[in-house]
MDTraj code that builds the backbone (N, CA, C; nanometers):
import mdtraj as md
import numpy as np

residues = "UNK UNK UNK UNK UNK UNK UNK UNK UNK UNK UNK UNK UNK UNK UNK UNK UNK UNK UNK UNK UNK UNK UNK UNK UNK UNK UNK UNK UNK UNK UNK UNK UNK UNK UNK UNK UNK UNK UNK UNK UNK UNK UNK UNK UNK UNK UNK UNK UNK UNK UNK UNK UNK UNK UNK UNK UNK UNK UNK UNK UNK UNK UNK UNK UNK UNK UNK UNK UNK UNK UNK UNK UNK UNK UNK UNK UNK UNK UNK UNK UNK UNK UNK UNK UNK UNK UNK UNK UNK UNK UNK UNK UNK UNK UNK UNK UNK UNK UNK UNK UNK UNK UNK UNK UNK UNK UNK UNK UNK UNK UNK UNK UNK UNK UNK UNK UNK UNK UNK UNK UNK UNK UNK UNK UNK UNK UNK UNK UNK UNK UNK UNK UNK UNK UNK UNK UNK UNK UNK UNK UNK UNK UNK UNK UNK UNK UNK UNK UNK UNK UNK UNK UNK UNK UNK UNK UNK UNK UNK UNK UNK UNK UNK UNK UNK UNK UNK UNK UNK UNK UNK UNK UNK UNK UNK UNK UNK UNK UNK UNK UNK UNK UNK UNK UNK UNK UNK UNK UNK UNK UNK UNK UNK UNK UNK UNK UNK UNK UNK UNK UNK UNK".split()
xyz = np.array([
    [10.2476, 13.4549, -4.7603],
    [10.1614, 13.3500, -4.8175],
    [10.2255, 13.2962, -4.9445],
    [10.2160, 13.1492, -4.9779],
    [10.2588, 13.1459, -5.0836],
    [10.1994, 13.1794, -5.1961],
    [10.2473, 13.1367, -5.3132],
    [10.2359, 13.1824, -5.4253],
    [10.0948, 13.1356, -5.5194],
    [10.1045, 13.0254, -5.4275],
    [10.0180, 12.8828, -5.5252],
    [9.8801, 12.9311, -5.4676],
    [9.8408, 13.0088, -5.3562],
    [9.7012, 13.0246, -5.3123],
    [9.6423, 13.0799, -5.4347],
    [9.6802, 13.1879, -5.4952],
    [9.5925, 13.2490, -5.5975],
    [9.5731, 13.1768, -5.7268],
    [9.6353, 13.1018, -5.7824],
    [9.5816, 13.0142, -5.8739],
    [9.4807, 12.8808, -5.8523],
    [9.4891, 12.8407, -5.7413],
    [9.4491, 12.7143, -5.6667],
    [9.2783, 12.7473, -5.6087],
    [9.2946, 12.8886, -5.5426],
    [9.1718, 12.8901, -5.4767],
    [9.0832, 13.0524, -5.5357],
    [9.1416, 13.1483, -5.6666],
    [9.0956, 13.2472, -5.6870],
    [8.9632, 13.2113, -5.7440],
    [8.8990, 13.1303, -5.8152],
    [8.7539, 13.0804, -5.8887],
    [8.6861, 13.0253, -5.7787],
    [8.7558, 12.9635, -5.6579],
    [8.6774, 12.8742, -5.5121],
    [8.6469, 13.0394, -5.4589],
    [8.7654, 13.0754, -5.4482],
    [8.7144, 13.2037, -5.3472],
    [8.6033, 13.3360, -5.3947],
    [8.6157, 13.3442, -5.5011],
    [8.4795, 13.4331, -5.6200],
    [8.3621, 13.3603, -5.5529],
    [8.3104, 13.2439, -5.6144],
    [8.2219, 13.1667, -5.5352],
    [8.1622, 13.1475, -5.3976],
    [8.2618, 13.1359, -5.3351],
    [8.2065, 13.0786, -5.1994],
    [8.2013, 13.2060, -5.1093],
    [8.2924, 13.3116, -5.1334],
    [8.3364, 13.4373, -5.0136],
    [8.1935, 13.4634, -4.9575],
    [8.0698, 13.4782, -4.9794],
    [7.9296, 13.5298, -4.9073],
    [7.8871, 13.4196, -4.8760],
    [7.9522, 13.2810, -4.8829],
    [7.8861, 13.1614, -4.8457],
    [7.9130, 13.0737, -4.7205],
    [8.0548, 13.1220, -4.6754],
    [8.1465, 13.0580, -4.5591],
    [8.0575, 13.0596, -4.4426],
    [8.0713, 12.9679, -4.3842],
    [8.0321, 12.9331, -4.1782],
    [8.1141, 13.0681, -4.1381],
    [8.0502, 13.1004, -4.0734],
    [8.1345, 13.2015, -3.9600],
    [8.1708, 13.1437, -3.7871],
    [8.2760, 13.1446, -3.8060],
    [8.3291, 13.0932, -3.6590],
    [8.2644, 13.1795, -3.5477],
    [8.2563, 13.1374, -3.4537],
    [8.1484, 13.2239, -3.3792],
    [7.9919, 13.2169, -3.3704],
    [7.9689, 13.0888, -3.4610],
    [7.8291, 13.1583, -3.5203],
    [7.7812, 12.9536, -3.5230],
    [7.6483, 12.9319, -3.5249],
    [7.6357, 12.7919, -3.5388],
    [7.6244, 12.7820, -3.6557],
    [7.6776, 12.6555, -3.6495],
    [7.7710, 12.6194, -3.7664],
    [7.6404, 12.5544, -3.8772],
    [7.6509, 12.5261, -3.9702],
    [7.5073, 12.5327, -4.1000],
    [7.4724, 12.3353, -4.0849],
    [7.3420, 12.3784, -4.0560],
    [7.2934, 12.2329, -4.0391],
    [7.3117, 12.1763, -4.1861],
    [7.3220, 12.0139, -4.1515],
    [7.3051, 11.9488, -4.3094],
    [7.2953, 11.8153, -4.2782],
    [7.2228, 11.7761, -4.4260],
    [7.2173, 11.6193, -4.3812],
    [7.2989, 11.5575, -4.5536],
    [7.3457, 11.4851, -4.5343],
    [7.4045, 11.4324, -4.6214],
    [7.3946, 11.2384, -4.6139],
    [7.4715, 11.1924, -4.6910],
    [7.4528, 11.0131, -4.7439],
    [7.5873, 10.9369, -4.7238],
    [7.6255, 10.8952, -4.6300],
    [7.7570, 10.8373, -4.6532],
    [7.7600, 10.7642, -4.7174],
    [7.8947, 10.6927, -4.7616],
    [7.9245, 10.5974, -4.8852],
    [7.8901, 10.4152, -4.8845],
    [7.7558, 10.4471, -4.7481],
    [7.7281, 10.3368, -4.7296],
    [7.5622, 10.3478, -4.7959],
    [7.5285, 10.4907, -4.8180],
    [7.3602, 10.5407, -4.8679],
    [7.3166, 10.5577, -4.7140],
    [7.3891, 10.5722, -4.6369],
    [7.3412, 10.5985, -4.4911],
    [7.3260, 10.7861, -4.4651],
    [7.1700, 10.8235, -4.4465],
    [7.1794, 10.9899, -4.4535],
    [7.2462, 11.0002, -4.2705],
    [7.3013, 11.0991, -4.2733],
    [7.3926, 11.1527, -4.1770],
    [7.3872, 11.2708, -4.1514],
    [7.3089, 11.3434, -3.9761],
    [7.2710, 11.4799, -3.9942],
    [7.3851, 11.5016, -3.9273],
    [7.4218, 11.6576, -3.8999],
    [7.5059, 11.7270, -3.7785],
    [7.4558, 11.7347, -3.6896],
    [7.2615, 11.7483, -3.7000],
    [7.2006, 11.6716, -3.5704],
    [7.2508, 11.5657, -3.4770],
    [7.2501, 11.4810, -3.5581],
    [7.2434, 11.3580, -3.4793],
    [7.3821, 11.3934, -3.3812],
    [7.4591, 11.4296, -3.3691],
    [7.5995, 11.4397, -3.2946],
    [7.5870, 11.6308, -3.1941],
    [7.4775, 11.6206, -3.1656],
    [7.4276, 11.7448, -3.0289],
    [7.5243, 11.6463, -2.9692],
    [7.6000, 11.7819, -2.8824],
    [7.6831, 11.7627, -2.7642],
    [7.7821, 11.6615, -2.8013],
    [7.8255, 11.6298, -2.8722],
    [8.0019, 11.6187, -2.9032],
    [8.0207, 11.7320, -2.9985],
    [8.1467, 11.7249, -2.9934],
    [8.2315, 11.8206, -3.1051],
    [8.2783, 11.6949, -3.2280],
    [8.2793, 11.7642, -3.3277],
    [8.2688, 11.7087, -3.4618],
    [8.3781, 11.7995, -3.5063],
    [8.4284, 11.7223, -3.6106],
    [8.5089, 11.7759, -3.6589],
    [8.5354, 11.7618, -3.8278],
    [8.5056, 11.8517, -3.9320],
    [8.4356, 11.8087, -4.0805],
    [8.5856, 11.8829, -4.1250],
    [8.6246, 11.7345, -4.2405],
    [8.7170, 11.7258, -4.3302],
    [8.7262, 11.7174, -4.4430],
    [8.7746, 11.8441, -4.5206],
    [8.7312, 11.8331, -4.6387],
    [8.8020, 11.6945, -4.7586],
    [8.7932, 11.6601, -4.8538],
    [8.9251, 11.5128, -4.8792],
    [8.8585, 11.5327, -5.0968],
    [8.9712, 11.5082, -5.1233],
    [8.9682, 11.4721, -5.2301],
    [9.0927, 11.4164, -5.2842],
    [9.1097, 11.2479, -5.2702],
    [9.1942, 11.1623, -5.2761],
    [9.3042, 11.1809, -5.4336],
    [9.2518, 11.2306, -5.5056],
    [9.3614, 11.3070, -5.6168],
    [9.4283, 11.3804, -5.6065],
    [9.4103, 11.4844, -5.4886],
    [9.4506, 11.5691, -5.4368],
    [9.6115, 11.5468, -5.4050],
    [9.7182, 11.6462, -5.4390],
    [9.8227, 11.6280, -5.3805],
    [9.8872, 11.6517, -5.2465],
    [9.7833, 11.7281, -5.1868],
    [9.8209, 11.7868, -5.0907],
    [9.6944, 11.6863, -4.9673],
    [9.5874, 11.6321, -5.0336],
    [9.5410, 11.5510, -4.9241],
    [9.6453, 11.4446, -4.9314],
    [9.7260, 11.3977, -5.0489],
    [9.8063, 11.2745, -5.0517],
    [9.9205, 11.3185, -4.9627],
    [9.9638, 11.4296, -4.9636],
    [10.0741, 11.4219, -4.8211],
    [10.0229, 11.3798, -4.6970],
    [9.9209, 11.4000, -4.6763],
    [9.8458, 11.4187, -4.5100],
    [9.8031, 11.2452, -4.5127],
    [9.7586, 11.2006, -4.6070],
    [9.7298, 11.0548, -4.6086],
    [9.8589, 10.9592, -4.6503],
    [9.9380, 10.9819, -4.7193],
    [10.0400, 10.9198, -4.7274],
    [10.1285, 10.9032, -4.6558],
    [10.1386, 11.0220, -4.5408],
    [10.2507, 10.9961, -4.4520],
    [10.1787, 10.9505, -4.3525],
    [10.0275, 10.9317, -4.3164],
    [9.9282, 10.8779, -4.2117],
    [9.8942, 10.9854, -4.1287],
    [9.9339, 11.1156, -4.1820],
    [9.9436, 11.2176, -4.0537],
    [9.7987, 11.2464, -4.0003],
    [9.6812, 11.2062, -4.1539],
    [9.5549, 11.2974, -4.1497],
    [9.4964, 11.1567, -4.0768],
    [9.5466, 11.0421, -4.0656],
    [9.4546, 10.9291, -4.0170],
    [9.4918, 10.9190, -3.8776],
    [9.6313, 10.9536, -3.8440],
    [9.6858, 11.0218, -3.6669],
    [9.5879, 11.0877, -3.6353],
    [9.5721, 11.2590, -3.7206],
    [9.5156, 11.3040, -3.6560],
    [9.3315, 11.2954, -3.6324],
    [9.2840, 11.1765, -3.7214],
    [9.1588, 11.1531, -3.6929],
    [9.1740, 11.0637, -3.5178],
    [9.2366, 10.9970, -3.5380],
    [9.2340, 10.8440, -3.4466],
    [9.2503, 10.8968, -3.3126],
    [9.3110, 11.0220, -3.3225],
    [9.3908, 11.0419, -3.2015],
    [9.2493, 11.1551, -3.0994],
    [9.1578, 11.2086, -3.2227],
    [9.0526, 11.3212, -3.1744],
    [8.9352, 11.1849, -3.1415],
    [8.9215, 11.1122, -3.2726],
    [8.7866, 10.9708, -3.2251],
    [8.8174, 10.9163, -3.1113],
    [8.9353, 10.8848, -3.0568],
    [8.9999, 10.8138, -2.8913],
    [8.9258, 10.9109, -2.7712],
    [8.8972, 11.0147, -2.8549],
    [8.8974, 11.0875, -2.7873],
    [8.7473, 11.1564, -2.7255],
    [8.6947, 11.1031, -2.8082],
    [8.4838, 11.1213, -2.8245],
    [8.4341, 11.2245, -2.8982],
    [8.5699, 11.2581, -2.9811],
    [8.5085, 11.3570, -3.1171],
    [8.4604, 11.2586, -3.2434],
    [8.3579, 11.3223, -3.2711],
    [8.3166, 11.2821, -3.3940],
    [8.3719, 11.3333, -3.5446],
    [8.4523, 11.2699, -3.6342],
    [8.5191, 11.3083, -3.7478],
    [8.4486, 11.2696, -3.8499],
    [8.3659, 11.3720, -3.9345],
    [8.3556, 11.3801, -4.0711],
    [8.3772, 11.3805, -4.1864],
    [8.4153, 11.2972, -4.2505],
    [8.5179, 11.3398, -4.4081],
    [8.4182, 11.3746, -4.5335],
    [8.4285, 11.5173, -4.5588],
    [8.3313, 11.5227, -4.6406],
    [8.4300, 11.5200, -4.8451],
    [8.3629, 11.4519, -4.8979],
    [8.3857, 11.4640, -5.0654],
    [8.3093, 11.5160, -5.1412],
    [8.3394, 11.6492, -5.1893],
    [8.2104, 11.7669, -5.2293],
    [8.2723, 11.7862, -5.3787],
    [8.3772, 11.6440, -5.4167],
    [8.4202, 11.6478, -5.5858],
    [8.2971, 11.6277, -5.6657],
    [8.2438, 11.7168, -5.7861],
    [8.1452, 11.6827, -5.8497],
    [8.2068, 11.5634, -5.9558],
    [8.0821, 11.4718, -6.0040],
    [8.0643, 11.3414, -6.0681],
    [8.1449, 11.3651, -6.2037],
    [8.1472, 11.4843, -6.2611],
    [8.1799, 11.4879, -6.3911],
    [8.3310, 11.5723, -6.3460],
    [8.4051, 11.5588, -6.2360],
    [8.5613, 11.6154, -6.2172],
    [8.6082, 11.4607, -6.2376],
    [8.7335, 11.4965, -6.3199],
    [8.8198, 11.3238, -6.3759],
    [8.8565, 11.2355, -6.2110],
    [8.8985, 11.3166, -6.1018],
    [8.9409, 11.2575, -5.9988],
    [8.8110, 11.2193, -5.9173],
    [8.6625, 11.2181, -5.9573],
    [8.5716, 11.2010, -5.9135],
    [8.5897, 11.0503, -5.8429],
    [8.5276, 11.0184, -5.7431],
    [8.5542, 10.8663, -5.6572],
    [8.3746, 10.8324, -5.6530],
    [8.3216, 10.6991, -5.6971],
    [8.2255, 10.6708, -5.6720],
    [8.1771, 10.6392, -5.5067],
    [8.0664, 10.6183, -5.4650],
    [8.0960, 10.5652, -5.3100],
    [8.1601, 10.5043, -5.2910],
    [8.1253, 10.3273, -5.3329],
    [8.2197, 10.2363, -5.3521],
    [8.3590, 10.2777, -5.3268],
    [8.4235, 10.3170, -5.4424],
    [8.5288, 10.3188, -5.5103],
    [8.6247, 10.4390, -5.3615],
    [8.5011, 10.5503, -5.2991],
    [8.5848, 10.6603, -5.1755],
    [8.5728, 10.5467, -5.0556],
    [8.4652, 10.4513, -5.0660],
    [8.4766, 10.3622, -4.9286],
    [8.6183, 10.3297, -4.9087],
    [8.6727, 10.2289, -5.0402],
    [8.7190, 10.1777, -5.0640],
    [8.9005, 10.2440, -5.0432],
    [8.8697, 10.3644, -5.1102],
    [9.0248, 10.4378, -5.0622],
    [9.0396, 10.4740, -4.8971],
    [8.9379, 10.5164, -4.8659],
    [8.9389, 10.5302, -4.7303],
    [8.9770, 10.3878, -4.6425],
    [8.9327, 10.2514, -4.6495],
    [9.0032, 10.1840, -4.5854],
    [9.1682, 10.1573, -4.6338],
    [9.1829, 10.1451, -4.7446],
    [9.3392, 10.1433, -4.8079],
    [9.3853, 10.2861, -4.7280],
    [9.3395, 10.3278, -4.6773],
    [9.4021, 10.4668, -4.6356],
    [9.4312, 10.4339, -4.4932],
    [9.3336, 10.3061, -4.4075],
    [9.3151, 10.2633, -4.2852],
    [9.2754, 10.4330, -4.2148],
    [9.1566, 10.4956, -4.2450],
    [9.1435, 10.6467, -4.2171],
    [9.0657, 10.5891, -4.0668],
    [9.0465, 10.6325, -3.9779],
    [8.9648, 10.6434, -3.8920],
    [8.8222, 10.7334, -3.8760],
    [8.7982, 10.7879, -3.9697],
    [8.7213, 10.8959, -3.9526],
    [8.5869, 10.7829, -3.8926],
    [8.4826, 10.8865, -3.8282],
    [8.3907, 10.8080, -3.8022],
    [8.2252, 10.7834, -3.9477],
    [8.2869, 10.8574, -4.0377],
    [8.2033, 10.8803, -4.1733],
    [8.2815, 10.8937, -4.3022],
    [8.2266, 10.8859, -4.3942],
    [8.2919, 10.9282, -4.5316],
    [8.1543, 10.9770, -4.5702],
    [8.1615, 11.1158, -4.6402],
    [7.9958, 11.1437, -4.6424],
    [8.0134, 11.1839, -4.7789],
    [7.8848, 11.1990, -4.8643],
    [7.9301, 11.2075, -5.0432],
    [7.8013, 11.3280, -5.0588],
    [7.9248, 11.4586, -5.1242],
    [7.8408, 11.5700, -5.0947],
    [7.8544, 11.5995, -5.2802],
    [7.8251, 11.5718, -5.3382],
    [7.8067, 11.5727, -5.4939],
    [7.7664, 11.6971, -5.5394],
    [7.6657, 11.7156, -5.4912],
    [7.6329, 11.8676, -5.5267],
    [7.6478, 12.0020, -5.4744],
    [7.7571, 11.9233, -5.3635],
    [7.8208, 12.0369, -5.3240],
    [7.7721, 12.1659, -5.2304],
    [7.6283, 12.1239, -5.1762],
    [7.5694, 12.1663, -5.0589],
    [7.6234, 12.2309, -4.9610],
    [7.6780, 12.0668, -4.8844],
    [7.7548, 12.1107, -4.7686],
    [7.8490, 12.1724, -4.8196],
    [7.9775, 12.1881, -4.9045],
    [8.0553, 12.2285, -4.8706],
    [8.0478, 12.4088, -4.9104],
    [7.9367, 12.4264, -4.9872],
    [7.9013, 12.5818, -5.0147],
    [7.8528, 12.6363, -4.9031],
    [7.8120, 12.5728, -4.8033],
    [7.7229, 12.6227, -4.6783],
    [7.8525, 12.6231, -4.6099],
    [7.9737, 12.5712, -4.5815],
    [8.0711, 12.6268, -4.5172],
    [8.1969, 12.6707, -4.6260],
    [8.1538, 12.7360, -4.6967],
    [8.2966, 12.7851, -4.7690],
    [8.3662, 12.7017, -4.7858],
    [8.3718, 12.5264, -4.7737],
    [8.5058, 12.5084, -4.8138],
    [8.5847, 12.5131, -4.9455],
    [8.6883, 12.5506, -4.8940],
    [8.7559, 12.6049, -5.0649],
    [8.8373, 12.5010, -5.1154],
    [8.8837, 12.4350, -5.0173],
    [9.0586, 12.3122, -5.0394],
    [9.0400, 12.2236, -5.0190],
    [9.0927, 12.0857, -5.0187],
    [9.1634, 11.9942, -4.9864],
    [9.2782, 11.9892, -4.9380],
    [9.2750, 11.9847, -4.8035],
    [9.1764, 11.9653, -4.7346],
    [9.1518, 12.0861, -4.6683],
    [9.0471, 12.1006, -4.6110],
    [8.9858, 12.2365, -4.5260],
    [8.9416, 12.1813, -4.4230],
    [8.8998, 12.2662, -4.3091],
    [8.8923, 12.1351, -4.1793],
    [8.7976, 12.2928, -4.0918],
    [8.6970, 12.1775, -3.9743],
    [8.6129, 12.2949, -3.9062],
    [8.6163, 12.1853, -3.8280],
    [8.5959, 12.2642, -3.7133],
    [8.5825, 12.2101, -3.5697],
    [8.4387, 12.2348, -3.4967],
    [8.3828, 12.2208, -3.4391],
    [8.2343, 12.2534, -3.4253],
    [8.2042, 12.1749, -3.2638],
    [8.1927, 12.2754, -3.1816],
    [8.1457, 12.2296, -3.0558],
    [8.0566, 12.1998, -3.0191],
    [7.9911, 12.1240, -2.8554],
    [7.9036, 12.0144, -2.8952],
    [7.7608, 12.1272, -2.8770],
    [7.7996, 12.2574, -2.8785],
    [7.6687, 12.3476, -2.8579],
    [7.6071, 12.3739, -2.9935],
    [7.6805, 12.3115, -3.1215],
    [7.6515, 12.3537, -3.2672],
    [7.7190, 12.4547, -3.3331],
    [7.8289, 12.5120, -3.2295],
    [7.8577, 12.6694, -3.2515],
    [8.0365, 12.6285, -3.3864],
    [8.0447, 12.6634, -3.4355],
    [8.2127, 12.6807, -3.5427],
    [8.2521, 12.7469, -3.4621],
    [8.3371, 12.6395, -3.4158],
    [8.4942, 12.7366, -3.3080],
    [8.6516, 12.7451, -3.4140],
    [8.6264, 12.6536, -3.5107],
    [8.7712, 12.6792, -3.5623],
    [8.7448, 12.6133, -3.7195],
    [8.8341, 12.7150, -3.8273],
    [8.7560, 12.7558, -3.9553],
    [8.9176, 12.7466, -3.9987],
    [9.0010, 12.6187, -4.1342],
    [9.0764, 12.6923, -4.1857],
    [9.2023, 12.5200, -4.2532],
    [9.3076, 12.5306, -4.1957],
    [9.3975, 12.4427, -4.2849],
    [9.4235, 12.3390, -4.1304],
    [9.4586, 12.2442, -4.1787],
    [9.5130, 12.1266, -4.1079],
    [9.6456, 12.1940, -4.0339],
    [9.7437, 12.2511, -4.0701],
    [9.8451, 12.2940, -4.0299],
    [9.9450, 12.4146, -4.0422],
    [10.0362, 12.3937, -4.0385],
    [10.1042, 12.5481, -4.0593],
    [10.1748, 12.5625, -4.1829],
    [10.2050, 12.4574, -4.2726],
    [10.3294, 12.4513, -4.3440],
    [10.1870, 12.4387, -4.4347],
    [10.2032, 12.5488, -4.5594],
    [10.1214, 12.5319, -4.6828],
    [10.2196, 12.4651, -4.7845],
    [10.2206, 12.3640, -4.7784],
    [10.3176, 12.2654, -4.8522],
    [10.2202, 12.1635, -4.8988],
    [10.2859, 12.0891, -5.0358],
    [10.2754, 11.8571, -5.0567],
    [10.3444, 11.8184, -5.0512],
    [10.4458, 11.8629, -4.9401],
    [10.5945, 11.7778, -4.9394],
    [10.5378, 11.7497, -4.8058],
    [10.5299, 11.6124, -4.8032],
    [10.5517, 11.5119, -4.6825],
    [10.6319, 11.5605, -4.5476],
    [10.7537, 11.6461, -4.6314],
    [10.8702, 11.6053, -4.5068],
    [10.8344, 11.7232, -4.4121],
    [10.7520, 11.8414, -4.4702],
    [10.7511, 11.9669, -4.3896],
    [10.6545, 11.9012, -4.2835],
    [10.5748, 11.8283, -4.2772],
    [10.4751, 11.7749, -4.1490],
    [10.5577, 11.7506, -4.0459],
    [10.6754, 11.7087, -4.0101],
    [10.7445, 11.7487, -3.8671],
    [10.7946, 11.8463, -3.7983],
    [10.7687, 11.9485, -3.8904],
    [10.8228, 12.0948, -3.8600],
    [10.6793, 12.1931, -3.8360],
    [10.5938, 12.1211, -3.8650],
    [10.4302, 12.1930, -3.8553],
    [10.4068, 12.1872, -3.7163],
    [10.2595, 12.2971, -3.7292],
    [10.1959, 12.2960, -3.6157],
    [10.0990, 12.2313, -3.6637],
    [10.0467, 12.1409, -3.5964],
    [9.9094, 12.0414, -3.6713],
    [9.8057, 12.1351, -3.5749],
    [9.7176, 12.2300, -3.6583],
    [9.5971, 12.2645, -3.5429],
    [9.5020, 12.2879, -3.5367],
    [9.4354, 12.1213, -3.6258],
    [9.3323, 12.0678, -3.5790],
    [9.3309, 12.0036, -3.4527],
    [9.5066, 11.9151, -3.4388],
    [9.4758, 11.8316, -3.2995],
    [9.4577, 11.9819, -3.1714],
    [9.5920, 12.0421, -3.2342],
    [9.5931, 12.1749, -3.1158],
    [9.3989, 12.2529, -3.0382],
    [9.3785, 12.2526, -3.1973],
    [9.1938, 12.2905, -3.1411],
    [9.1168, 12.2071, -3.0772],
    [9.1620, 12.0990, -3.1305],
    [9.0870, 11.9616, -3.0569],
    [9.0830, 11.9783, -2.9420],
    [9.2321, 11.9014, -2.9038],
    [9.2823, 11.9617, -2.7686],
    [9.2217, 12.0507, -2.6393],
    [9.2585, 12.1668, -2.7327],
    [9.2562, 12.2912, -2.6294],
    [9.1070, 12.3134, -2.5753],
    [8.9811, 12.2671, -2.6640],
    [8.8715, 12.2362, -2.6676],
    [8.8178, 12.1248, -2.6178],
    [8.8551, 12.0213, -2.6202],
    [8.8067, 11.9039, -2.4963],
    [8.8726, 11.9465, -2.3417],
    [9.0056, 12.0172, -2.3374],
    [9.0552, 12.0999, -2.1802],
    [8.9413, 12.2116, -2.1575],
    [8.8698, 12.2517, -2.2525],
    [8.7699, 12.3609, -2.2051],
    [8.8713, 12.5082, -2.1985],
    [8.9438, 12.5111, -2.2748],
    [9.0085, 12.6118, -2.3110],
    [8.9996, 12.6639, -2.3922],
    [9.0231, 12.8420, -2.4278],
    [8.9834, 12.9077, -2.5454],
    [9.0894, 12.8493, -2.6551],
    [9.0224, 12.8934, -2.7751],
    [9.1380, 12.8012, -2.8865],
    [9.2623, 12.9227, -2.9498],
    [9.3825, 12.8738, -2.9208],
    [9.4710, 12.9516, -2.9167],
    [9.4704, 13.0426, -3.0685],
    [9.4201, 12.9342, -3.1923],
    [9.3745, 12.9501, -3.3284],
    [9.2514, 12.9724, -3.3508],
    [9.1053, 13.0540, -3.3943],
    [8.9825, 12.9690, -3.4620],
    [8.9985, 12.9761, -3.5653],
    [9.0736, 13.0809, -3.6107],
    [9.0740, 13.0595, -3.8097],
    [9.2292, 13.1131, -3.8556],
    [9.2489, 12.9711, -3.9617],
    [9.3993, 13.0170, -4.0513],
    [9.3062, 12.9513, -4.1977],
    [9.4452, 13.0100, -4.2987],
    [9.4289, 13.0130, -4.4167],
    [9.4369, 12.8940, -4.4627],
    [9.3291, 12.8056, -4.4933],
    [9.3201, 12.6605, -4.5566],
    [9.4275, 12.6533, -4.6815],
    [9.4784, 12.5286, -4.7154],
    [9.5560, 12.5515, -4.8463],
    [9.4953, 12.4286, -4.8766],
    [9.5363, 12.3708, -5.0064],
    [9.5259, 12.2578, -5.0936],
    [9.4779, 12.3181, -5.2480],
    [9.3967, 12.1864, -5.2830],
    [9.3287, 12.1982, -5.3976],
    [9.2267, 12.2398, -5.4301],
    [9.1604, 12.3165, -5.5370],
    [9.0316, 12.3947, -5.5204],
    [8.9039, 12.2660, -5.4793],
    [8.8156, 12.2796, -5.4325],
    [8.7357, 12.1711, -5.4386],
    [8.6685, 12.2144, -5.5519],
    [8.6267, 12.0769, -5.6427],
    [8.6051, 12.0691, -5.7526],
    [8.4357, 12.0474, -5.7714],
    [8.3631, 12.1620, -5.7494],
    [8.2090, 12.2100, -5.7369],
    [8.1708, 12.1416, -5.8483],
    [8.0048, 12.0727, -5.8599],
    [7.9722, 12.0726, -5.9580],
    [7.9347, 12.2357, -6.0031],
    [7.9321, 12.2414, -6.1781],
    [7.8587, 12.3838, -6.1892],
    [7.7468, 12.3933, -6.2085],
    [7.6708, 12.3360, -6.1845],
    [7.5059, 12.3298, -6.1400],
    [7.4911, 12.3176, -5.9824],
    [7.5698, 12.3413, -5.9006],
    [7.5354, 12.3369, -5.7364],
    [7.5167, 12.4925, -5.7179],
])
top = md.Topology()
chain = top.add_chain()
for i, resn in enumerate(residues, 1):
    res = top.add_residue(resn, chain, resSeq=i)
    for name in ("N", "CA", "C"):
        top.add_atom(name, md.element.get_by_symbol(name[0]), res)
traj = md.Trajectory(xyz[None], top)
């Protein structure tokens, strides 16, 4: 493992460790507001698989995955597909890289993202109800409600751009193997990125 996990995610992981989704297990209902003021349940999407992304556009390591287009591939390529993609932003208001709705709508099309939401989790709800610790962190969720796959976008815990051709991307791999009705070769690896930046009143 590298080096950078324990400075990056040791205060996320104190926090959240008794709080994580358990794969195996249905996954934690929520309703949240996209960046349109539109509330958005995990209800509403019974019987597709969804797929919730964690994003915080300051982030260096979401900026590899969006800068090289890899994270908007791998939305476009699962939505083609009749998955539903979530992007959740669980940065609290008073973190400097904080994005207003507006202002995350707004990066998200400059990003040309496909997701089918941008959802604005401020107080950090959702993302305490599934552990997420990083930017990005990623869950897969089948259309029975159940968390089949818990963890990082890929294999290379890197923000260098160039290692994404040498990765295993496996969110698409879960995607995948999960619309074939196949067991998932992965359900859980070690998320990397940036700590997500909790409010401390959530």
């Amino acid at each position: 493992m590298k080096t950078f996990f324990v400075p990056l995610l040791l205060a996320a992981a104190a926090t959240l460790a008794s709080a994580a989704a358990v794969v195996g297990q249905p996954a934690p209902a929520f309703t949240a507001v996209d960046t349109a003021g539109k509330a958005v349940s995990l209800a509403d999407y019974k019987g597709k698989h969804v797929v919730l992304e964690w994003v915080n556009p300051g982030c260096p390591f979401v900026q590899k995955h969006y800068g090289s287009a890899n994270m908007q591939a791998t939305q476009k390529a699962a939505v083609d597909k009749g998955v539903v993609w979530l992007t959740v932003n669980s940065t609290a208001p008073d973190a400097g890289d904080y994005k207003a709705p507006a202002e995350m709508a707004a990066w998200m099309r400059e990003q040309k993202a496909a997701a089918s939401a941008t959802l604005m989790d401020a107080d950090g709800k959702v993302g305490k109800a599934y552990g997420a610790r990083t930017t990005p962190h990623m869950y897969l969720i089948d259309p029975a409600g159940k968390l089949i796959y818990a963890g990082a976008i890929d294999s290379r815990a890197s923000a260098n751009p160039a290692h994404i051709k040498t990765s295993t991307n496996y969110v698409a791999q879960a995607v995948n193997e999960a619309l074939a009705g196949k067991p998932l070769s992965l359900s859980t690896t070690q998320s990397y990125g940036c700590s997500v930046k909790y409010s401390s009143g959530a």
